[in-house]
Each structure stands twice: as structure tokens, then as C-alpha cells.
C-alpha positions in Angstrom: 0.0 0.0 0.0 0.9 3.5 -0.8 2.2 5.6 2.5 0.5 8.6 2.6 2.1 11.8 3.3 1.1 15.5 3.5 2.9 18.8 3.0 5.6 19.3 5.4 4.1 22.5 6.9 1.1 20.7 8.2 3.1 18.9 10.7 1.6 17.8 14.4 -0.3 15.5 16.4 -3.4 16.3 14.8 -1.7 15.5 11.7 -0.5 12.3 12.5 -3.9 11.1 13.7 -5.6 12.6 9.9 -2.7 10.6 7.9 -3.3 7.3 9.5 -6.9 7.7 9.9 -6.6 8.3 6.1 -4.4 5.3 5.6 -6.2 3.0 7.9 -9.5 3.9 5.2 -7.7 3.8 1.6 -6.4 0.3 3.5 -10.0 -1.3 4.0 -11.2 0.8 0.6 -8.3 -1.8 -1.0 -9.3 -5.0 0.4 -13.0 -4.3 -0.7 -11.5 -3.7 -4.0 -9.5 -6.8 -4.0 -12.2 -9.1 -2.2 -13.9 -10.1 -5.8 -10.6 -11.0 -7.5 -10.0 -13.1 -4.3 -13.2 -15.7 -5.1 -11.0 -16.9 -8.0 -8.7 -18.6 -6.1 -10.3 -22.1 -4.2 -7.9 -22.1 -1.8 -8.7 -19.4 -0.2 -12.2 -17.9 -1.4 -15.1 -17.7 0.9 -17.1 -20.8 1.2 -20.5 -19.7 -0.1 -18.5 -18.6 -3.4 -16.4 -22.1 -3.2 -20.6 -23.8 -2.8 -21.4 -21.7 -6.7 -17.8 -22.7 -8.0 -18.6 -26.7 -6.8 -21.9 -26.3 -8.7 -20.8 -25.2 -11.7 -17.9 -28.2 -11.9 -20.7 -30.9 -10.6 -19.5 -31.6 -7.2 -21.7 -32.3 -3.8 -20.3 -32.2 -0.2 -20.9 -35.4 1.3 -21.6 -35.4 5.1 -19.0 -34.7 7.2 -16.5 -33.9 4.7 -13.7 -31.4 6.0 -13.4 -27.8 4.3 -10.2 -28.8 2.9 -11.4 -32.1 0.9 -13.8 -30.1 -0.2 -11.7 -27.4 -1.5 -9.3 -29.9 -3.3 -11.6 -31.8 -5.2 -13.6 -28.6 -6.4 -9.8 -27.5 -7.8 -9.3 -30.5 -9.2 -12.7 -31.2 -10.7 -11.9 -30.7 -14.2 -8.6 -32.6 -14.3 -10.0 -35.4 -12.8 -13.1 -35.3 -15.0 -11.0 -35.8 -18.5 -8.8 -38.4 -16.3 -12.0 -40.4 -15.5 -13.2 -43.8 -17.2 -9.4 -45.0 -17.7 -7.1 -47.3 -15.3 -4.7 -44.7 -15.1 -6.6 -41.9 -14.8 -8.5 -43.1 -11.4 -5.0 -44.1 -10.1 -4.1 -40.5 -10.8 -7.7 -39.1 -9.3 -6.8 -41.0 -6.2 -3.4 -39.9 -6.5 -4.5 -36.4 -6.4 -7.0 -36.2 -3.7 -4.8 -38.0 -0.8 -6.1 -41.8 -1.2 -2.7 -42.6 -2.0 -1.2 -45.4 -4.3 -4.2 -48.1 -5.3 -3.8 -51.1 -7.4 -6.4 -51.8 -10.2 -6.9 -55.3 -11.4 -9.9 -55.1 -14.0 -11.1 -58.8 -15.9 -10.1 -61.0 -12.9 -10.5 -64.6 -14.4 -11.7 -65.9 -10.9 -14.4 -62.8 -10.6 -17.3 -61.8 -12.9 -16.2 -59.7 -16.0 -17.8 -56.5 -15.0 -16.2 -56.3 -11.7 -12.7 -54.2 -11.0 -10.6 -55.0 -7.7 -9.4 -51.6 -6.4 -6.5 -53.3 -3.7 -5.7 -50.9 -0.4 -4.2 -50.5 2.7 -6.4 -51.0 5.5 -5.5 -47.5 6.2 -6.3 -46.0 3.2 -9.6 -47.4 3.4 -10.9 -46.8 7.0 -9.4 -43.1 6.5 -11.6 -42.3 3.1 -15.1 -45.0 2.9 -17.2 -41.8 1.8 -14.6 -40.4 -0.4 -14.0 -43.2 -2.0 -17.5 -44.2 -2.8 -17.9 -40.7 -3.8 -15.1 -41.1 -6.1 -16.1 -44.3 -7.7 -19.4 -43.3 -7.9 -18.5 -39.9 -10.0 -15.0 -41.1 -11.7 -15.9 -44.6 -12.3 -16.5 -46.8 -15.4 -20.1 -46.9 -15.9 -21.7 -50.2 -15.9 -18.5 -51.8 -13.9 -19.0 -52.9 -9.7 -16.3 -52.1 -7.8 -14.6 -54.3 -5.0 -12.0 -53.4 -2.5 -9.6 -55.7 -1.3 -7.4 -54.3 1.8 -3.6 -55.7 2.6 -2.6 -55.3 5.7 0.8 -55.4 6.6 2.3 -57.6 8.8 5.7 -57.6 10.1 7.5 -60.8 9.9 11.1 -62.3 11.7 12.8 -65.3 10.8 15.7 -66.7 12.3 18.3 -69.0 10.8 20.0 -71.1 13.6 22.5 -73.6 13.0 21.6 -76.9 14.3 24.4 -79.6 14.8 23.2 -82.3 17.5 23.3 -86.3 16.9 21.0 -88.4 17.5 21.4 -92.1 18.1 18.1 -94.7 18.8 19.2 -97.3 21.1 16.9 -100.7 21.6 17.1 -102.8 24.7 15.5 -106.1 24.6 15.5 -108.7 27.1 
């Protein structure tokens, strides 16, 4: 912002108080000027403008999703829209939103045709059900069920001992 400043021979108290008073008003006259070009950014616009902007790109809140969820996939709605409907481009879509990395396994010989494994952590799933059921529901192949398989890692130890005893069966008969 500009500093204001008046002519030197107007100098004292009263002065001071006018210039910042002044200041202080050209100050709030700027951020109601900038307030409009703020709404284009959906990071940080208000969140009845960020409800018009998820309209227009054909996202719904789902209950109890957080502000910033919400924000992310209305910024990424478009992107994930022309990524939809491929393999890759729902790995991406998850990618993108904080699901993480998911495996895809489409035409399972042991499953029915139409149905596409999505494999997760357990994490991964108990963090994001509604997300994800929102995202395959929006992003997903039409006329395909989806199934999610979870791997849960375990942690595993092996020793390797060497073992050199002798063994000898002895029969005593009378």
C-alpha cells in the first residue's frame, strides 16, 4: 500500500492522527476492492463462493466432509473429470485427492467380468469410505461394480539357527 504523506508545513499530532486515519481507510477501501478478485482462487475464497464454484464443476459435499477435501476436489474437478473412465486416470484421481497409491486389477479370471478389484491398505480405506464411494461413484467406469480388497501389513522375523546335534536310537531287549 501507498504511505500517505502530506505537506511538510502541516506537521503535528493532529496531523498524525488525519494521515493514519486516512491510511487506515484507503487500507479497508483496497481490500474491498481486492475481495472479488480473491473468489477466484479455491484455496482461499469464501465458502459460499467455493458452494457456486462446486456447482458449476458438478461436485456435492458429502456429510461430514472437511473444508479442505472439499476445496481440493472442487480444484481439481476438471482434471479429474477428463482423467475419469481409464485405469490410469483413477489411479491419478486418487493420487491427487490423498487416497494414495491403489492397485487396479480389471477382468479378474476368478471374478465376474464387469467387476474391478481396487486393492488398499487398511488404512487408506478406514481413513476415506465416503470419499471413495464418492469417487467411484463420480469417476468410475459406468456399468462396472467395484470391489476393494485391503492388505494389511504384517511384520514378519525369521531366524536361521545352526543346528548340529546327533541323534542315536538305542533298543534294549531282554
Amino acid at each position: 500500500m501507498i504511505k500517505l504523506k502530506l505537506p511538510f508545513w502541516l506537521d503535528g499530532p493532529e496531523l498524525t492522527k488525519l494521515v493514519s486515519t486516512a491510511q487506515a481507510w484507503w487500507e479497508k477501501v483496497r481490500d474491498w476492492l481486492n475481495w472479488p478478485y480473491l473468489q477466484f482462487d479455491l484455496d482461499t475464497c469464501h465458502l459460499a463462493i467455493l458452494e457456486l464454484w462446486a456447482w458449476q464443476r458438478d461436485i456435492t459435499r458429502f456429510n461430514s466432509e472437511p473444508e479442505w477435501l472439499f476445496r481440493l476436489r472442487v480444484k481439481h474437478a476438471f482434471i479429474n473429470s477428463v482423467d475419469a473412465g481409464s485405469t490410469a486416470g483413477l489411479k491419478r484421481i486418487l493420487q491427487r485427492l490423498g487416497v494414495g497409491h491403489v492397485e487396479i486389477d480389471e477382468r479378474n479370471p476368478s471374478r465376474d467380468w464387469d467387476v474391478v478389484l481396487l486393492t488398499l491398505s487398511d488404512s487408506q480405506l478406514s481413513e476415506s469410505p465416503d470419499l471413495l464411494r464418492v469417487l467411484i461413484r463420480q469417476y468410475g467406469r459406468t456399468c462396472r461394480r467395484y470391489d476393494f480388497l485391503t492388505i494389511t501389513p504384517v511384520s514378519l522375523a525369521v531366524a536361521l539357527v545352526d543346528f548340529n546335534d546327533d541323534q542315536q536310537t538305542l533298543i534294549a531287549s531282554l
